[in-house]
N, C-alpha and C positions, 0 to 999 in steps of 0.2 A: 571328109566325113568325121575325122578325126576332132576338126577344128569347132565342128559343126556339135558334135556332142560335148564337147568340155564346155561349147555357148550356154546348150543348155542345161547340162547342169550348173554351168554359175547364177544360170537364169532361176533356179530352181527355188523355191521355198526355203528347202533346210539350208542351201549354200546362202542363202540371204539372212538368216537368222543367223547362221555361224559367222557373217561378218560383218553385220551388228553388235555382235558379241566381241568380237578381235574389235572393231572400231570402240564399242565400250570401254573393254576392258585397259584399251592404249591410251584414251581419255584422263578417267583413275588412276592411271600410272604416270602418266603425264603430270596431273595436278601433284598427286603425291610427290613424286620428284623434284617440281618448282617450286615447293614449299624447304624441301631438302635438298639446294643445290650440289653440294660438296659429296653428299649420298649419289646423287644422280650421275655422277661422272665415273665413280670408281666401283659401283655397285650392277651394272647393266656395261655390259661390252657386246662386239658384235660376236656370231658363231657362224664360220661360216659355212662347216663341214657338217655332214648330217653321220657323223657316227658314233657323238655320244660320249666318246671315250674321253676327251676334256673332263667333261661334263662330271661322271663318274672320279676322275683323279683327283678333282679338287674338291668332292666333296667327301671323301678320303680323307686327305690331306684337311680341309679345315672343319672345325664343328661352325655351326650357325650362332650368331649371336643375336639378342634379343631386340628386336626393334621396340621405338615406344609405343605406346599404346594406341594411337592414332594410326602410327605408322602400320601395325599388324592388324588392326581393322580394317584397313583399305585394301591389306591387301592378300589378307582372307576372302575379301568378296571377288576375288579378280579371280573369272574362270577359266583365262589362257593367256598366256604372254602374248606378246607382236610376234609373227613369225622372222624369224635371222636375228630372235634376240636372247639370250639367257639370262639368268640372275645369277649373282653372285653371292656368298653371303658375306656378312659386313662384321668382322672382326671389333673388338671393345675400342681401338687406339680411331677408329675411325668415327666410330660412336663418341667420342670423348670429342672430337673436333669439331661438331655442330656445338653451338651455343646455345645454351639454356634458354635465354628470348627465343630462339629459330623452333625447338622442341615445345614450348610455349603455345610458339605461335600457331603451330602443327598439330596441337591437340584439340578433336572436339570438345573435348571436354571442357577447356582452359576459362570457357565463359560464363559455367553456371558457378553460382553462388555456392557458398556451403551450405551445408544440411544445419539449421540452426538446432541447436540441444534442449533438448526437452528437459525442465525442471522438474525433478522429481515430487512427488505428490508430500511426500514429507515436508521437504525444505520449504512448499508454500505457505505452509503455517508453521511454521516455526516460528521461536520466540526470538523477536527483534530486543535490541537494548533501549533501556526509557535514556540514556545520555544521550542519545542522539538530537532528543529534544530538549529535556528539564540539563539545568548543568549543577545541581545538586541536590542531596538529599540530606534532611536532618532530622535529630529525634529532641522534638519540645518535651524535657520536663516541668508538668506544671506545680507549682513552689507547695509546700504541704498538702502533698497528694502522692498516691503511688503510679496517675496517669502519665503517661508521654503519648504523646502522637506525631507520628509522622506525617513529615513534611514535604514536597521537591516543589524546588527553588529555577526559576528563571530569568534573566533579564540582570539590569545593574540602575537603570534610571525611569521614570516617568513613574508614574500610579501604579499602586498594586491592586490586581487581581485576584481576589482571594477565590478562587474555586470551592465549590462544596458540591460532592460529587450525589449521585443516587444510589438507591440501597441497592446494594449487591454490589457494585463499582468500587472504585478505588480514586485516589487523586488520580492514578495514571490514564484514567477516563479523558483528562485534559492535555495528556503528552502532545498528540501532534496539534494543535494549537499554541500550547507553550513554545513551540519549536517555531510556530511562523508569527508569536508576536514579539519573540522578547529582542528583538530589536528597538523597541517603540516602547512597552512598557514592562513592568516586573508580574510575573505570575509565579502566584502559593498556592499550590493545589494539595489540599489536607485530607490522609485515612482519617473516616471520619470512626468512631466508638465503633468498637466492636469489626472492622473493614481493614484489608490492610494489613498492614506493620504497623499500627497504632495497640497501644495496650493499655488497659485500663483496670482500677477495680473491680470495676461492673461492667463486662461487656453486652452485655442481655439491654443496659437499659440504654433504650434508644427513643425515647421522647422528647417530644420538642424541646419540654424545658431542658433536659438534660444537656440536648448536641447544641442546643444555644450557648448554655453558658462554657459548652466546650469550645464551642467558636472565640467565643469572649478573650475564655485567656487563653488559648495558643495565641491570637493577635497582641493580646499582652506582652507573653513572655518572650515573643520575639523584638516587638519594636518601644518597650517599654512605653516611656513619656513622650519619644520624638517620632511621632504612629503617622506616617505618609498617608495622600489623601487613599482611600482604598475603597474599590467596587467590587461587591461582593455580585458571585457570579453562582449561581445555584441549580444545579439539573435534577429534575425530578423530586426524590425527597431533598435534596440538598436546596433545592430551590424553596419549596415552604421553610425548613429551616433557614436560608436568607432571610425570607421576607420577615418572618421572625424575630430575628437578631434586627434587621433594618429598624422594625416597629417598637422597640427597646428606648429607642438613641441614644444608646451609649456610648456608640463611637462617633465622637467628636470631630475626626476626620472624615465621614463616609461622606462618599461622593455620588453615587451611583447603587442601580441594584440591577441586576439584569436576573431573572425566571425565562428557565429551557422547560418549554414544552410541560408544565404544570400549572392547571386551573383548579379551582375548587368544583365544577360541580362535576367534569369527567371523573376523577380522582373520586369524590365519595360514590358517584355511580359503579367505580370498576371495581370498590373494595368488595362486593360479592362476589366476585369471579376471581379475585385476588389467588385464597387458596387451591382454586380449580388451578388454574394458570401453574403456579407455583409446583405442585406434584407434578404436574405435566412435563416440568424440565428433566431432560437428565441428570441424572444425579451421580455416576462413576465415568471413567475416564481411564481409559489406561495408558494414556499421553497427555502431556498437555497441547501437543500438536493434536490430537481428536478434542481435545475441548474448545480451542480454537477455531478448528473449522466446524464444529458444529455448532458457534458462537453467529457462525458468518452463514450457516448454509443449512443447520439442524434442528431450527425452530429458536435461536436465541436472537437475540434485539439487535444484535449489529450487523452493517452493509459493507464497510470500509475493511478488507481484508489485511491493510497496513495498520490502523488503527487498534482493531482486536490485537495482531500480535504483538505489542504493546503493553496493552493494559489488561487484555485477560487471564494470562497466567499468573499476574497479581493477584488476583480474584480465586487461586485455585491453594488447595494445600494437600499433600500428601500423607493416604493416612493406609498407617506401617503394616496393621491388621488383614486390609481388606487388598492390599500392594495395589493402590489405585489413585487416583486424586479426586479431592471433593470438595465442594464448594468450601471458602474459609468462612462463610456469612450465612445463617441458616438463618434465611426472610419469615420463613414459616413462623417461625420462635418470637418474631415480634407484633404479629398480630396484635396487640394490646393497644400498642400506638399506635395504630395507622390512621385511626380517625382523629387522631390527636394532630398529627399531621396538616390535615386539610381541612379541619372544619372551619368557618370563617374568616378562609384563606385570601379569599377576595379583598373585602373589606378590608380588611388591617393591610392588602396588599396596595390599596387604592389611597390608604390613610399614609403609606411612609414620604416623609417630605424630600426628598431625595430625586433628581430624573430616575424615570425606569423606562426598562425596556422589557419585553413580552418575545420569544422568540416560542415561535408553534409550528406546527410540523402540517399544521390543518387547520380551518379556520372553523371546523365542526366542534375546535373543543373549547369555542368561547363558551363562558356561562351569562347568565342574564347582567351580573352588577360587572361585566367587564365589559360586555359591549355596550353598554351607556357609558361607561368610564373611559373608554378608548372612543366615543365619538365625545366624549366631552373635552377628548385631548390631554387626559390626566395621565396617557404614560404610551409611549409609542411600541407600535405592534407590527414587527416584522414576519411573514410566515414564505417559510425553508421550504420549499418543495421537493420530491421525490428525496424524500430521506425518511429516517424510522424516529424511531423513539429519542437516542442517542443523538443529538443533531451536532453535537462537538465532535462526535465520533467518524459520523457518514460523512458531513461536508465541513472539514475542516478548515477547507480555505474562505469559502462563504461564512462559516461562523467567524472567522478572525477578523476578516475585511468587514462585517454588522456590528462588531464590536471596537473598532478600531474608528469606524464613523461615528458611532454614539459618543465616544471617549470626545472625540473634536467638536460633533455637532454641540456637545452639554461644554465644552472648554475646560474636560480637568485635567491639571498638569499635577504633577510630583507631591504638592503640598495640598492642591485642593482646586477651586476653580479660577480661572486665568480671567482676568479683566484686562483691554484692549487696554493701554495708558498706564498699567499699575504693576511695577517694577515686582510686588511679592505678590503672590494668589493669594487670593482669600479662602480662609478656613475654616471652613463649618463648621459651626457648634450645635452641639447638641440642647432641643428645646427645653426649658423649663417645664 
């Protein structure tokens, strides 16, 4: 009867959970073990008396020592030992005798990656350094005058690039460009009056005629008589001011003219909305990391979040009164010019004898005398997609590579344009 009752209770429900359980739990401790050989031998002995009092002496006698973290995961979950078995606990000198690979290898954890760091919201617009791109900077003074203007300098050989940047900008408008071409040619990217580090008599006056013949002699006073071939490269207002200066011919050596994204008939369309637009910006800061990102995300013209930290803290100055920063170029103030700027911008732009090139952000801001002139083939017309205003700014590397094709497709080297057979390049001269 005896034998007959112990059947069924083994046969019973709970006894078959509970050695499920002992079968589990021996499993886990099993794995545990064969991952920690040297643990497994000296940490589990048999017991073969059932009174405990071992049991009780040595845990007396030693304190526990910490398993790794795997190890006391596993065996936290463990809801009964094997029966005839006990634990032991594992002293530090035994602990020190598995090998860091074995402990490794033994941890769940050992395979996830780390937690990658989150860049604080500050540090993403911070002010980056323009050397990284331009490799100097100078101050042109020009000969009986109290003007200088500042300059940064890239490259060492090929054609120079003369930048002329748009109102409100700076040369630094052209830093990560300068940085991906001056392997190939030289880039001068100029504060133009009133912008900038540039300082002048009059910084208020900011018309054509004025930033023309500003152009004139800063290219003077730097390359005197021996004036490399040079392609003036123009964004926005610096761009009617190229074309400008192009339509002059006064320099002897120009080679090129490249216009970023300005036409005459957008340009005199948008002067109504000009001063709307203009109040609309903000105008304080109480960073220049806030004027930055709100260059790139608060309503101002740029896309390229490497680009703004750059060239917009250029653009910014601190004023001591208000303990804030504000803009250095107050656009508003020049309204006078602006139509001075663009009116009959086309034509004189279609009359300069020089290659050009047209780079647009959209083909919406052709005007009528450009799109007969660009199917007449009189100056080639590239258009930048998914970018803004700034197209040196947004896509830097496509502006450098469209400007780096034209340089070759027109053939001008150092001196002027390259003839396949003819040992010196030929030098423009300016027309009678």
């Amino acid at each position: 009867m005896e034998s007959v009752a112990e059947e069924e209770k083994a046969s019973s429900p709970a006894a078959a959970a509970a050695g499920r359980s002992t079968t589990t739990t021996g499993a886990v401790e099993g794995s545990l073990l064969s991952c920690l050989p040297s643990l497994a031998e000296e940490t589990v002995v048999e017991d073969d008396d059932d009174d405990g009092d071992d049991d009780a002496a040595v845990a007396e006698e030693q304190s526990p020592a910490v398993l790794p973290t795997s190890s006391l995961s596993l065996a936290a979950g463990s809801a009964a030992v094997a029966p005839g078995r006990r634990r032991l606990p594992i002293v530090p000198a035994q602990i020190a005798s598995v090998s860091q690979d074995t402990r490794d290898k033994a941890s769940v954890f050992s395979n996830i990656p780390p937690r990658p760091s989150r860049e604080p919201a500050s540090s993403k617009y911070s002010e980056l350094a323009w050397q990284q791109h331009f490799d100097e900077e100078k101050q042109i003074t020009i000969p009986d005058s109290a003007d200088t203007f500042h300059v940064y300098m890239a490259g060492t050989q090929g054609p120079v690039l003369f930048c002329l940047h748009g109102g409100g900008y700076t040369g630094l408008s052209f830093a990560l460009v300068a940085g991906k071409m001056k392997e190939k040619v030289r880039v001068v990217a100029m504060d133009a009056r009133g912008h900038g580090l540039s300082s002048t008599e009059d910084d208020s006056d900011l018309s054509a005629q004025m930033q023309c013949q500003d152009v004139l002699n800063v290219i003077k006073a730097m390359y005197g008589h021996e004036t490399p071939a040079i392609i003036l490269v123009g964004h926005s207002m610096g761009g009617a001011i190229a074309v400008r200066v192009a339509a002059k011919r006064a320099l002897p050596t120009l080679a090129g003219l490249v216009v970023v994204d300005v036409v005459e008939g957008t340009a005199m369309a948008s002067l109504v909305h000009m001063q709307r637009i203009l109040s609309n910006r903000q105008l304080h800061f109480p960073s220049v990391e806030k004027a930055i990102e709100w260059s790139v995300r608060g309503g101002g013209a740029l896309r390229n979040v490497d680009s703004a930290r750059v060239s917009v803290p250029s653009t910014l100055r601190y004023q001591e009164d208000k303990h804030c920063y504000v803009w250095r170029t107050r656009l508003e103030d020049s309204e006078t010019h602006w139509r001075g700027w663009y009116e009959g911008l086309s034509e004189v732009f279609l009359s300069c004898p020089v290659p050009k090139l047209l780079l647009l952000a959209g083909t919406d801001r052709l005007d009528r005398n450009l799109t007969i002139g660009q199917m007449q083939g009189k100056f080639q017309m590239i258009v930048i997609r998914h970018t803004g205003h700034a197209i040196q700014e947004d896509e830097p590397d496509e502006f450098a590579n469209v400007l780096l094709n034209f340089i070759s497709r027109n053939r001008i080297g150092s001196h002027g344009v390259e003839i396949p057979g003819i040992r010196r390049p030929i030098t423009l001269r300016s027309a009678n």
